[in-house]
Every structure is written in structure tokens, then in C-alpha cells.
C-alpha positions as CSV (number, residue, x, y, z in Angstrom):
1,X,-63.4,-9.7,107.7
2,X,-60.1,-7.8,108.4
3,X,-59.3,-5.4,111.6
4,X,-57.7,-2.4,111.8
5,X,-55.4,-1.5,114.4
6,X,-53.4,1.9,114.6
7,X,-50.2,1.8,117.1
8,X,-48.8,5.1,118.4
9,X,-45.1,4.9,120.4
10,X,-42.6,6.7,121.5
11,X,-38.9,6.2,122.8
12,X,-36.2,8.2,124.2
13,X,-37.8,10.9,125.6
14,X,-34.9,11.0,127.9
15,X,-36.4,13.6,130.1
16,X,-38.5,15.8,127.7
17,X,-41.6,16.3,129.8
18,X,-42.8,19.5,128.4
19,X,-42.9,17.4,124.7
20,X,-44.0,14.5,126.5
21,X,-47.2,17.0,127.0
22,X,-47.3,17.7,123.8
23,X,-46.8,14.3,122.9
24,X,-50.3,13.4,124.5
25,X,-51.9,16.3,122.9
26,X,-51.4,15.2,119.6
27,X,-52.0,10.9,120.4
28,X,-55.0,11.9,122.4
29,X,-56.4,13.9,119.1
30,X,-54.9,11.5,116.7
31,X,-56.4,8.1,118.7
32,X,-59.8,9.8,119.1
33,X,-59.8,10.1,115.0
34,X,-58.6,6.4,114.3
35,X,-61.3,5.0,117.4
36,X,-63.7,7.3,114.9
37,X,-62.9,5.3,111.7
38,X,-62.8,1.7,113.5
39,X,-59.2,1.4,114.6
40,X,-58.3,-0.4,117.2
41,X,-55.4,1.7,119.5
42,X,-52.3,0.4,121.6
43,X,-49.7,3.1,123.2
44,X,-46.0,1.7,123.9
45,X,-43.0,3.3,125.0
46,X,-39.6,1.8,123.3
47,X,-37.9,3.0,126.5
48,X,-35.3,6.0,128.2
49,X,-38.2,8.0,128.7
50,X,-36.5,9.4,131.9
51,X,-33.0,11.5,132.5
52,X,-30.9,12.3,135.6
53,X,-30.5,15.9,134.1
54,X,-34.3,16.6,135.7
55,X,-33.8,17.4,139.7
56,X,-37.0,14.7,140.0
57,X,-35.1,12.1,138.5
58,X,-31.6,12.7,139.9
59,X,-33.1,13.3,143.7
60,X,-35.5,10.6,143.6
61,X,-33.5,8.0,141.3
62,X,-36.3,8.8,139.0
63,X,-38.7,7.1,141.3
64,X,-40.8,10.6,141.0
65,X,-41.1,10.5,137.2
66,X,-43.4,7.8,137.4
67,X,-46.0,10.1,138.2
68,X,-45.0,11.1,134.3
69,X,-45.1,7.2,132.9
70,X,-48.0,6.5,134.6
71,X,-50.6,10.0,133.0
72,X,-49.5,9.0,129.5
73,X,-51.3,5.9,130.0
74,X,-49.0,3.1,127.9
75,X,-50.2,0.0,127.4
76,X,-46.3,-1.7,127.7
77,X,-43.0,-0.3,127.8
78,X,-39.2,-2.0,127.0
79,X,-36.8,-1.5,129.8
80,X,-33.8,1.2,128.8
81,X,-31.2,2.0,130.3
82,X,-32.0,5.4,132.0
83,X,-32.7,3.7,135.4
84,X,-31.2,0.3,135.7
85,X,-27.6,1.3,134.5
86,X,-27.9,4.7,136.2
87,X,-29.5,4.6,139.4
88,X,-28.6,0.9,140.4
89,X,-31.5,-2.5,139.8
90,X,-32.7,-1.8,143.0
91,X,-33.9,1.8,142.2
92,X,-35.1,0.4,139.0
93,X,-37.2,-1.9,140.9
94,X,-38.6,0.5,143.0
95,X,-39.5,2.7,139.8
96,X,-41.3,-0.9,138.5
97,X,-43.5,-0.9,141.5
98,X,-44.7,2.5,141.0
99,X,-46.0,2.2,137.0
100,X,-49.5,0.7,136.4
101,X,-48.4,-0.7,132.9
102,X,-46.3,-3.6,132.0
103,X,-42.8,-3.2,131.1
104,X,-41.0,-6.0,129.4
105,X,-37.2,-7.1,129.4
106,X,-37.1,-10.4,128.4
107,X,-33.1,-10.0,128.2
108,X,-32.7,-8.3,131.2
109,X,-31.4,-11.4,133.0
110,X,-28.7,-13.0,134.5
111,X,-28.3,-16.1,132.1
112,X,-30.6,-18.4,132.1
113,X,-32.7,-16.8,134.8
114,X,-36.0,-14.9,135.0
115,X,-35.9,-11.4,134.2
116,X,-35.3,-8.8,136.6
117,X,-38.3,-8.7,139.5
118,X,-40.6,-6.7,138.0
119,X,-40.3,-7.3,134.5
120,X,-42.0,-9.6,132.0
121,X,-40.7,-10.8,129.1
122,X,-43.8,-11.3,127.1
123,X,-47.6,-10.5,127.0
124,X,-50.4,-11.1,124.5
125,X,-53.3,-9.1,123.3
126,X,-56.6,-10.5,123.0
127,X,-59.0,-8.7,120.4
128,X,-61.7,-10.9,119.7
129,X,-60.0,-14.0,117.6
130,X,-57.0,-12.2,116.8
131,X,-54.0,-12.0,119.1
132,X,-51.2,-10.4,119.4
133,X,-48.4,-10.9,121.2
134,X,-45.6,-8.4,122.4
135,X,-42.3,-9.0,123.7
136,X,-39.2,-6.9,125.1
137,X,-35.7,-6.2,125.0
138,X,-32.8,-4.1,125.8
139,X,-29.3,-3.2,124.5
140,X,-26.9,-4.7,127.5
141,X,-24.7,-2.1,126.6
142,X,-21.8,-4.6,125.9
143,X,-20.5,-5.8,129.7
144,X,-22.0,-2.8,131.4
145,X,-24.0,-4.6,133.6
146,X,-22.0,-7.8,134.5
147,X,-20.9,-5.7,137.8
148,X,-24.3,-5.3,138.5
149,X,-24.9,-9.2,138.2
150,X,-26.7,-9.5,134.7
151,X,-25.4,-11.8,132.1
152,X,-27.8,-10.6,129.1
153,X,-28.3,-14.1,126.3
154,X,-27.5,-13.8,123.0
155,X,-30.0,-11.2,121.2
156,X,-30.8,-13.4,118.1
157,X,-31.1,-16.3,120.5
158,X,-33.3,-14.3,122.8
159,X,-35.4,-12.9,120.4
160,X,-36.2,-16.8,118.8
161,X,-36.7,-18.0,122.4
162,X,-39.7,-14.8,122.5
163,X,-41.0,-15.4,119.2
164,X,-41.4,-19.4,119.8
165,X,-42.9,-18.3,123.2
166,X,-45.8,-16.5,122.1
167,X,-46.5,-18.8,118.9
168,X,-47.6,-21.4,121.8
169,X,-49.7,-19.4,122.9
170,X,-51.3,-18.3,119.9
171,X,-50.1,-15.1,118.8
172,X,-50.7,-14.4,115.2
173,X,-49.2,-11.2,115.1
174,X,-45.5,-10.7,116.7
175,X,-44.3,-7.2,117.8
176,X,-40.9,-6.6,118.9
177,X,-40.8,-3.7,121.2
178,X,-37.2,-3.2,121.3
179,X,-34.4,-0.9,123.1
180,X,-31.6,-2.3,121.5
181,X,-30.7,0.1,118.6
182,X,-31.7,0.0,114.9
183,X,-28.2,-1.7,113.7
184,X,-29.3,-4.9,116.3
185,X,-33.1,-4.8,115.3
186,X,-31.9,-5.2,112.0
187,X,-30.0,-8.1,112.7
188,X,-32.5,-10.0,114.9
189,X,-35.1,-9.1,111.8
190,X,-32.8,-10.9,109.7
191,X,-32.6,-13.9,111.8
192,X,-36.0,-14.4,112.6
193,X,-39.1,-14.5,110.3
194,X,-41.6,-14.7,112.8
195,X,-41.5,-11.1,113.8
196,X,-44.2,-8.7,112.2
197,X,-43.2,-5.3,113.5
198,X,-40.1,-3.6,115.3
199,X,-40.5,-0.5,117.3
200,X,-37.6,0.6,118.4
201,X,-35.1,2.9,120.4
202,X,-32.1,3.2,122.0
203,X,-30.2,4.5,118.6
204,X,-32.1,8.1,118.7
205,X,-32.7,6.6,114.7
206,X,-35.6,8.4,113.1
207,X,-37.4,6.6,110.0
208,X,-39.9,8.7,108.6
209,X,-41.7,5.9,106.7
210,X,-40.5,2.8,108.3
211,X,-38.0,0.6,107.3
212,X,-39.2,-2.4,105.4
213,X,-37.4,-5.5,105.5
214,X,-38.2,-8.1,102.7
215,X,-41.3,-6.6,101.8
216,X,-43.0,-8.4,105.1
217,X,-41.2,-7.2,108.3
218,X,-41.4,-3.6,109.5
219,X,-39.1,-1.7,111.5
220,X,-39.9,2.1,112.6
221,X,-38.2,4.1,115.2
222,X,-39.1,8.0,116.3
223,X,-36.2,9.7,117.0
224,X,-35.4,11.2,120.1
225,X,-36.3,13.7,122.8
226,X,-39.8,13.9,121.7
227,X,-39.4,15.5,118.6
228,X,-41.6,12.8,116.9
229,X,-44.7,10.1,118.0
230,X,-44.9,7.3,116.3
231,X,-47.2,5.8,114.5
232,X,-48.0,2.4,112.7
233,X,-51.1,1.2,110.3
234,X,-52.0,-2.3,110.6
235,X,-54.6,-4.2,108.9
236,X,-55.0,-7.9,110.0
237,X,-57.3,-10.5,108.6
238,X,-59.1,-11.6,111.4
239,X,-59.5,-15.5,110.0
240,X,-56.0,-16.0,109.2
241,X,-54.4,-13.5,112.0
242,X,-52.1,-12.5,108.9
243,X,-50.9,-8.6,108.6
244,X,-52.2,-7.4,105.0
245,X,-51.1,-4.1,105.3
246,X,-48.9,-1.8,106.9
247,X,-47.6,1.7,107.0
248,X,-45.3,4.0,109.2
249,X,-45.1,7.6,109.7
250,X,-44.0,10.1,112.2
251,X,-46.0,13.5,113.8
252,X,-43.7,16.4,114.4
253,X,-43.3,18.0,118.0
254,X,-42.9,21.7,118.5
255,X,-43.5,24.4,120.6
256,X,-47.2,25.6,118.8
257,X,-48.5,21.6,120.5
258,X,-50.9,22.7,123.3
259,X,-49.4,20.8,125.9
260,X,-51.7,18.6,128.0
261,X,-52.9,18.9,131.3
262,X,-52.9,15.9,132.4
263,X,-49.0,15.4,131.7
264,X,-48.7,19.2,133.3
265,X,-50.2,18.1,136.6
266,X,-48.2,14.6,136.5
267,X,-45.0,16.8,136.2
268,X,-46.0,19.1,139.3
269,X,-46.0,15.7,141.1
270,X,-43.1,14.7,140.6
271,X,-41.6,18.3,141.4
272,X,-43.6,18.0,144.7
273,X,-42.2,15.0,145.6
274,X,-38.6,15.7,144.9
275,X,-38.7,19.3,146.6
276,X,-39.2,17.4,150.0
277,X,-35.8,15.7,149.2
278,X,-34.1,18.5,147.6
279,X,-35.1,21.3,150.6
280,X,-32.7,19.4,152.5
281,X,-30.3,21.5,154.3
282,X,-26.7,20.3,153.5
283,X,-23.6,22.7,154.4
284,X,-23.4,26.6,154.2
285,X,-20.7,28.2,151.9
286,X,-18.8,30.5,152.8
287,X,-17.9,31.6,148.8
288,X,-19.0,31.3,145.7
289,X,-17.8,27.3,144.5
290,X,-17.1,28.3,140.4
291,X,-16.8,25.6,137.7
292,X,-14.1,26.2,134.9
293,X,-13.9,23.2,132.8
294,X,-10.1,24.3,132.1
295,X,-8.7,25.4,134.9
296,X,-8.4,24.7,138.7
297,X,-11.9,25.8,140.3
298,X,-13.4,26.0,143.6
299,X,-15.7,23.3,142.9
300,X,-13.4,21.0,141.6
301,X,-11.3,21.6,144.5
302,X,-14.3,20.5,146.8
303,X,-14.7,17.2,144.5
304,X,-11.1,16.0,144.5
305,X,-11.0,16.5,148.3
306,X,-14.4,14.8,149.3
307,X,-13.3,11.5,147.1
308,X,-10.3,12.1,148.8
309,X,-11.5,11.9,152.0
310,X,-14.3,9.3,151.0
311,X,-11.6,6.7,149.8
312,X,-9.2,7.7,153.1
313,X,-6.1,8.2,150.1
314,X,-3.1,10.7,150.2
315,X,-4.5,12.1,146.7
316,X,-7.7,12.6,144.0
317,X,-8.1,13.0,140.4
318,X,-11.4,13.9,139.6
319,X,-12.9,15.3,135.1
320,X,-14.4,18.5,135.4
321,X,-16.5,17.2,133.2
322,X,-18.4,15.0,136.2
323,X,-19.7,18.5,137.5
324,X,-22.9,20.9,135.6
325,X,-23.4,23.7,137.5
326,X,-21.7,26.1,140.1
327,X,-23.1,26.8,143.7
328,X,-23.7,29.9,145.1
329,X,-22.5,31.3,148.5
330,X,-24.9,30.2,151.0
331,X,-27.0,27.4,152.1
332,X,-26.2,24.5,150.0
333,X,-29.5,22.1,150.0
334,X,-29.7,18.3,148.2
335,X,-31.2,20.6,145.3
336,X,-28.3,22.5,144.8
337,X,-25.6,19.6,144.6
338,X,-28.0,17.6,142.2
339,X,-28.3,20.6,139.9
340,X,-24.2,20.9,140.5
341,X,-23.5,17.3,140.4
342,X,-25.6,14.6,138.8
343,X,-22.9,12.4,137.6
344,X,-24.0,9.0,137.3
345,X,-19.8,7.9,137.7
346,X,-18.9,5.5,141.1
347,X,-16.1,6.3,143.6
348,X,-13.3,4.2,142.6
349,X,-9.8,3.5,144.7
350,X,-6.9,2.9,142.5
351,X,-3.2,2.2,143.3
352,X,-0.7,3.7,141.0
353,X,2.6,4.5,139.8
354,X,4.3,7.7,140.1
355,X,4.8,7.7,136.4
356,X,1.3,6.4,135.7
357,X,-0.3,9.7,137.6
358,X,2.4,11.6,135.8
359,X,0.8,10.1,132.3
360,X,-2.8,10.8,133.2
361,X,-2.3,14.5,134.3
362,X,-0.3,14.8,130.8
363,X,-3.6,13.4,129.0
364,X,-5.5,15.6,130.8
365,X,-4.0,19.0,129.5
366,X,-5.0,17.1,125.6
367,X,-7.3,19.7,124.2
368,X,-8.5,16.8,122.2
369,X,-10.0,14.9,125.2
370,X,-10.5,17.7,128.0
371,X,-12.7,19.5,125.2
372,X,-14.5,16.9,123.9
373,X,-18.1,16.8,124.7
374,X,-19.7,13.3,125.7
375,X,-23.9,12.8,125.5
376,X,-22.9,11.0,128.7
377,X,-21.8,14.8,130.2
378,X,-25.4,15.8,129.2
379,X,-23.5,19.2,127.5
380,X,-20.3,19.1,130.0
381,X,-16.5,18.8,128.4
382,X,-14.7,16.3,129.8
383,X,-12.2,19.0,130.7
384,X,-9.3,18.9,132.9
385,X,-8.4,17.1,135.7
386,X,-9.4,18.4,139.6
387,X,-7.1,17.7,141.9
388,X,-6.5,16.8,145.7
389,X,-3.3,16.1,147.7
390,X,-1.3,17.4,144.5
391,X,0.4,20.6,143.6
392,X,1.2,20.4,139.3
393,X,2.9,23.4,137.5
394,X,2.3,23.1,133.3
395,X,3.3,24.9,130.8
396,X,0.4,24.6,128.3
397,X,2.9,26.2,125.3
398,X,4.9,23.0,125.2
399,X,4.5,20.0,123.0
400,X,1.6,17.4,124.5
401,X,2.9,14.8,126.5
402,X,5.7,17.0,127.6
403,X,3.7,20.3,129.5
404,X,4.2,19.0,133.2
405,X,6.9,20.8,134.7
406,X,6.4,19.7,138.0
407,X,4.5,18.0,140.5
408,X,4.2,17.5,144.4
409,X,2.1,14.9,146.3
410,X,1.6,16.4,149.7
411,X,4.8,18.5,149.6
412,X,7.2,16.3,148.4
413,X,8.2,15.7,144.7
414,X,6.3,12.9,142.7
415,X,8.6,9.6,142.9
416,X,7.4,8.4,139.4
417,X,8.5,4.9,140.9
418,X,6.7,4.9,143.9
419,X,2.9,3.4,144.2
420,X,0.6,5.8,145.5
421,X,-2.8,5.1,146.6
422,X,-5.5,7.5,144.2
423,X,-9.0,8.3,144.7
424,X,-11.3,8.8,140.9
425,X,-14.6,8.2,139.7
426,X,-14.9,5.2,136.6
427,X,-14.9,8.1,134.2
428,X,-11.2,9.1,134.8
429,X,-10.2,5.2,134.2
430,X,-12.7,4.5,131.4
431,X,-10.4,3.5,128.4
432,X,-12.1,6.1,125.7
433,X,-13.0,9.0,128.1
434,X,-10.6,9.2,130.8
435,X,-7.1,10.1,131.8
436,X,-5.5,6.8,133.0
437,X,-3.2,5.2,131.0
438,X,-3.4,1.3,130.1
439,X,-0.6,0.5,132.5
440,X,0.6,1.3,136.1
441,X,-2.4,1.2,138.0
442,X,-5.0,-1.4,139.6
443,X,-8.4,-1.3,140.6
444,X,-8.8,-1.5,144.4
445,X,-12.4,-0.8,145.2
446,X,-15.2,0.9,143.2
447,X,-18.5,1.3,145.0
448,X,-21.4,0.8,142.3
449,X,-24.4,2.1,144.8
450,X,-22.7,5.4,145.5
451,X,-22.4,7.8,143.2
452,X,-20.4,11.5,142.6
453,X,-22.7,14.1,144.1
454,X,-23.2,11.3,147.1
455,X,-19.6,11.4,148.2
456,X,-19.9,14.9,147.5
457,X,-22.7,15.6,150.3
458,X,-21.1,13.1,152.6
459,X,-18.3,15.2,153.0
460,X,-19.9,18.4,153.3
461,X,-22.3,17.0,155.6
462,X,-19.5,16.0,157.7
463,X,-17.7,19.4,158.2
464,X,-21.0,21.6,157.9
465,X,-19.1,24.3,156.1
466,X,-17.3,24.8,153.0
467,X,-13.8,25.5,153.9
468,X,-11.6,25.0,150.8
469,X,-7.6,24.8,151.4
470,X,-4.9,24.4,149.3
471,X,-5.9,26.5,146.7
472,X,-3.4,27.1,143.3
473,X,-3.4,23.0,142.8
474,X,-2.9,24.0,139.0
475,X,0.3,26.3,138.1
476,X,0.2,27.0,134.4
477,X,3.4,29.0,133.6
């Protein structure tokens, strides 16, 4: 006799909640049809459901948009990349606490370790004699988190150790619910025989009707930002525990979806729950604090000058690209800076060479970087550098690499052979995005749990008051 099982999923949602209530909508309509015709149902999330865009997640260190997770009701997850590499592990395991569904990482290790507290690696589903196991994984994102103290294995080797895992327990059917991309499923597929079904993430890769590998192993992924749920058609026989059948398609996710009330509510939660941080009374400003991407701007100004005064240097170079909104005259609260600031990038301390800083402002004024636009921005150019401690005059009509006419470090002319001590974020130093050049500077200190709009209420909640000198950093002639 055979079994049918439907399996509905969805990944990076990264913050989508009004589609995530559409989402429900449709798999509550479409489940209640496939329970109707004998189907057997699982839900999974392929992981980066959450984004620090949404004031909930950025004030909370999405701690709040579990409320979210926990009304669509998933049966497991896979760990992304929207908390633990954003928010810190520790905020991560905080969120872990909070869901009443498993979520698996069986990579998310250091080594040879367990995974990270919270996480499982595997888990098996009992239906009558047939059983099938699950296990987890997530793209490390090359070194990323090495500073964070995770050593991720080898993802073939990783995904064999699973795989022999759940055999000995008896799993006849193998899913791999994966957050590693649709180039590095691929690969693993190819490596290992044993694995039935990929659903996957991480890549925003959408497969309409699956991707079969082989003519046995199926891989399906949904796109992104809730455009699409998932869905996968398996029938397994239940005396040999052997898929005979499969099929992959996708639902479409527009604004016509009644959005569910259940998902509706969970969102007011999380709202409620960040409003009592974001009400929080910060500083008062005295003037309008404008963003310009291109030019020198009030709230630039403020930036360079708190990681200024936050890393106790004689000058700051700080992307425009780290800020999202302006801020109104007035009361500032935690709201406010979140919605201005929600750059995920660290305070760094960097000593460097006259000629170095003299390089990086240079690369700064390239319309090819300060106007390219990063997913990591969340819609933001990186734009051109902010700047404390420094007075520069350019001339943006000259050839690039040769527009800086001038510059002053606290009054007195840039000694391009001197060592000066610089406070940035890990953006400005990043080799692909940022400014610094690949010599004449070194890393002194980077603080990994603070972030930019952290140092940027620090400092404002140590004067009270906006009060912005030194304005006419940038001189463009």
C-alpha cells in the first residue's frame, strides 16, 4: 500500500510579513484540500524568514518576530543567516528559545562540536511504518563566522555524516532542508545518493517544477520574499519506504491573497513588543539631521563624530551607505535611530597612513562604488564617505584618483607619512565594498556585539542634545 505525503515550504521571507499572511492563506486552503484526498502534510521553513529592515526585528534583535515563526505553525526550520550573522549567536539563541518548532543546523558548529545551543541537527518523522528523517544546514558564508567562534565542516562531508545518521535510525526517506544556496545543494546532491529531496534557500533561486537530478533526487527552491510557497508531491510505498513518485510546483503570492488573521495578530505582537523599546526617549534635535548619499550631511556628520568619539580617535570615516532614513527635528526615540540606522556593520579602530586615508577618500568620490547599490544596504548606495576630525576640498571634474585637492586632520595638513589613529565600521575596510586600500592600515579593535546605530545612541545619549559642529567637512570646488 503506498502513502501520500504533500510538503509545503517556504524560505527567505526576509521580512515579508504581510505575504507571509498571505502565505498562510493559501497553505491553510491548499493543506485542507490535500488532508481531503488522503495526504499526509509537513510545513518547513528553508530559512531568513526575518530582516533588520522591520523596526521589530532591528529593536528587538528579531527576538519579537517570533511571535511571526511561531502563528505559521512549521513543523522544522534550517537556520539562516538573518539572526546569527546579524544580531550576534547569543541573540540568535534567545530567538531559539522563543519558537515552539525545531530548527536544525547540523553545520552550525564549531568543528567537531555540537551545534549551536538550541539547534538540532537531525529529526525523524514517524508515520505509521514509514519514516522520515530531516536534517539541516546552512551556508557559512565563507569565514564570516570564524570571529564569532564557528568553524562550519566540510558541506559534502556534513551532509554524508547526516545522511548516515538518520539511516541508523531508520529513515527511509531523506530530506535535506537546506540554507546553503542551489549551486552547493547541487553539489552535495551529487556527492551523496542517499538524499531523496532538497528544499532549499539562501540563493533567492526559484524552480517552478523542481530540479531533478538523475531522474531520482529532487531539488526545489521558492524564490524569495514570499512571492512563492512551495510545494512537493510525494508518494511512498509504505513496505519498502521507497519514493515512487514526486512532483514540484510553486503558488503565486500577490496582493488579491486574503491575508490571514492569525499571521495579522502575530505581527501586532511583535509591534507591541518592540514599541516598548522603540518609545524610548533618546536625545532632542535641535535641526532637521538630512541624509545625502553624495554629499556631506547632517546625519553623516553625527555618525563620523559618535564612532569618533566611541573609538576615543583624532578622526572617522564612516559610507553613507550605513544610514536609511533621515530624522526629524525633535525628540529622537530608539524608533527613530533604528528606522535611521539599522546597519548591521561593527565599530572598528584602525591605524593608518596619511597616504592610506588619502587613497580611501580618493575611492570614495568613485561613482562606480559610492553609487553602487548593495542587497546588504537594503536599497542604500554605498555613497560617499562621512567624515569627522577632517576638513577635504575635491574637485569632482578631475580625473579619479586625482580629485583631492586638499585635506586637514584637525587643522593641520594631512602628513601622508604620518600614522593616524581612524575610527570606521567593517564596511569601509571590507575588500569589495569599502574605501580602504589593501595597504597602509591595521586592524586595532573591532567590537562584534556592538553595532552602528548602538554607537550612534551612545553618543547622543551622552550629550542629550544634537549639537553638530564643524560643519563644510566636504569642499567640492
Amino acid at each position: 500500500m503506498n502513502r501520500d505525503f504533500t510538503i509545503f515550504f517556504t524560505s527567505d521571507i526576509h521580512g515579508r510579513d504581510r505575504n507571509s499572511a498571505r502565505i498562510f492563506t493559501i497553505y491553510k486552503r491548499e493543506r485542507a484540500i490535500a488532508e481531503a484526498e488522503g495526504k499526509t502534510c509537513l510545513f518547513f521553513d528553508a530559512g531568513d524568514s526575518s530582516d533588520r529592515s522591520l523596526d521589530y526585528c532591528g529593536l528587538t534583535k528579531c527576538r519579537a518576530y517570533t511571535h511571526i515563526l511561531n502563528a505559521m505553525g512549521y513543523d522544522a526550520q534550517t537556520v539562516g543567516n538573518d539572526i546569527g550573522l546579524v544580531y550576534g549567536l547569543d541573540s540568535l539563541k534567545e530567538s531559539l528559545k522563543r519558537l515552539n518548532f525545531p530548527v536544525l543546523g547540523a553545520n552550525f558548529r564549531n568543528g567537531e562540536n555540537p551545534p549551536l545551543e538550541g539547534l538540532k541537527e537531525n529529526m525523524i518523522f514517524y508515520f505509521g511504518p514509514i519514516k522520515i528523517g530531516v536534517f539541516g544546514m546552512s551556508n557559512p558564508w565563507g569565514r564570516a563566522y570564524e570571529p564569532l567562534g564557528l568553524h562550519f565542516p566540510d558541506n559534502v562531508s556534513c551532509a554524508q555524516e547526516q545522511t548516515e545518521k538518520l539511516k541508523e535510525k531508520g529513515a527511509q526517506v531523506i530530506i535535506f532542508l537546506s540554507h546553503m544556496g542551489i549551486q552547493e545543494d547541487i553539489e552535495i546532491l551529487f556527492n551523496n545518493d542517499d538524499i531523496d529531496l532538497v528544499i532549499g534557500g539562501h540563493s533567492h533561486t526559484r524552480t517552478p517544477g523542481g530540479v531533478i537530478n538523475n531522474s531520482e533526487n529532487l531539488i526545489h527552491h521558492c524564490g524569495q520574499y514570499g512571492e512563492y510557497l512551495g510545494r512537493v508531491d510525494i508518494t511512498v510505498d509504505s513496505e519498502t519506504g521507497k519514493i515512487i513518485s514526486k512532483k514540484a510546483f510553486l503558488y503565486p503570492v500577490n496582493d488579491h491573497v486574503e491575508e490571514a488573521p492569525e499571521i495579522i495578530s502575530a505581527i501586532e505582537k511583535a509591534r507591541e513588543e518592540a514599541a516598548v523599546i522603540g518609545r524610548q526617549f533618546v536625545a532632542a534635535a535641535q535641526r532637521d539631521l538630512d541624509l545625502d548619499y553624495w554629499n556631506e550631511c547632517a546625519l553623516g556628520n553625527l555618525t563620523a563624530d559618535a564612532l569618533c568619539r566611541y573609538g576615543n580617535t583624532e578622526l572617522a570615516l564612516v559610507a553613507a551607505g550605513n544610514l536609511q532614513k533621515p530624522i526629524s527635528k525633535g525628540e529622537i526615540t530608539r524608533a527613530d535611530l533604528n528606522r535611521a540606522c539599522f546597519s548591521t556593520a561593527n565599530p572598528c579602530v584602525s591605524t593608518m597612513t596619511g597616504s592610506a586615508i588619502l587613497e580611501s577618500l580618493e575611492k570614495g568620490l568613485d561613482e562606480n562604488l559610492n553609487r553602487f547599490y548593495h542587497h546588504g544596504l537594503r536599497g542604500a548606495p554605498i555613497g560617499i564617505p562621512q567624515i569627522s576630525g577632517m576638513r577635504v576640498e575635491a574637485d569632482l571634474s578631475l580625473k579619479k584618483g586625482n580629485r583631492i585637492k586638499s585635506v586637514e586632520i584637525r587643522g593641520v595638513p594631512l602628513d601622508e607619512n604620518k600614522t593616524y589613529r581612524i575610527a570606521h565600521t567593517d564596511l569601509e575596510s571590507n575588500k569589495r565594498l569599502g574605501f580602504f586600500p589593501d595597504t597602509g592600515h591595521s586592524l586595532e579593535a573591532i567590537d562584534r556585539e556592538i553595532f552602528l546605530g548602538d554607537v550612534i545612541a551612545g553618543h547622543l545619549e551622552e550629550s542629550g542634545l544634537v549639537n553638530l559642529t564643524g560643519e563644510n567637512r566636504w569642499n567640492f570646488l
